[in-house]
N, C-alpha and C positions, 0 to 999 in steps of 0.2 A: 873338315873342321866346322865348328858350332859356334859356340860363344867365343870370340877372339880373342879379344883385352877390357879391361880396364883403367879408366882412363884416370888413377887417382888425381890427377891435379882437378880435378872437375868433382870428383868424389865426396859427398858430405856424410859419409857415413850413416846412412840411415838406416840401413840393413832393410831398405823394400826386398831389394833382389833375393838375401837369403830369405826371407821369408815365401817370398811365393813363389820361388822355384818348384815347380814338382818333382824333378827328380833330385834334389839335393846338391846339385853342381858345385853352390855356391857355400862358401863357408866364414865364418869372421876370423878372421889371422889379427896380429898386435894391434891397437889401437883401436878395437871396432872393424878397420877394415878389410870391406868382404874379400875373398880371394877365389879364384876358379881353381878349386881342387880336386873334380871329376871331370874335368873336359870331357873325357869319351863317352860322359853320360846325357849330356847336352840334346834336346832333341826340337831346338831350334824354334822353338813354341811361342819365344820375344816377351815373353809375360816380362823378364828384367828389363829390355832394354822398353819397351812402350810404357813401363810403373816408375821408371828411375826419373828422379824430377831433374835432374840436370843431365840427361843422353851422355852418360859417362861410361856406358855398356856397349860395344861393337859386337852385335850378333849378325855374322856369313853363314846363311843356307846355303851347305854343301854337300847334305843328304842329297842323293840319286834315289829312283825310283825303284821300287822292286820293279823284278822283273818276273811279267806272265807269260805262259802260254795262250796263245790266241787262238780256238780252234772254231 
């Protein structure tokens, strides 16, 4: 898992997060506020959670490594 939750009680609607998501994760649902609508698109990058003025984004890196051969 990538982006976790959203913590609306801390939430001011600003929509940093949808806007500079790169891959679109983020979307605005009722009232302005944004919603995680592509979770499996998430690729962990923090651009929401280190832009969001009030840390109302819980992003867990749980991407694993690819894996190489080592020869």
């Amino acid at each position: 898992m990538t982006i976790e939750k959203i913590d609306y009680n801390k939430c001011i609607k600003c929509q940093k997060c949808i806007t500079l998501c790169p891959m679109d994760v983020l979307r605005a649902g009722e009232d302005r506020q944004p919603v995680i609508k592509y979770r499996e698109e998430c690729q962990s990058c923090y651009l929401c959670f280190f832009e969001c003025p009030t840390r109302a984004i819980l992003v867990k890196p749980d991407r694993q490594a690819p894996l190489f051969d080592v020869y």
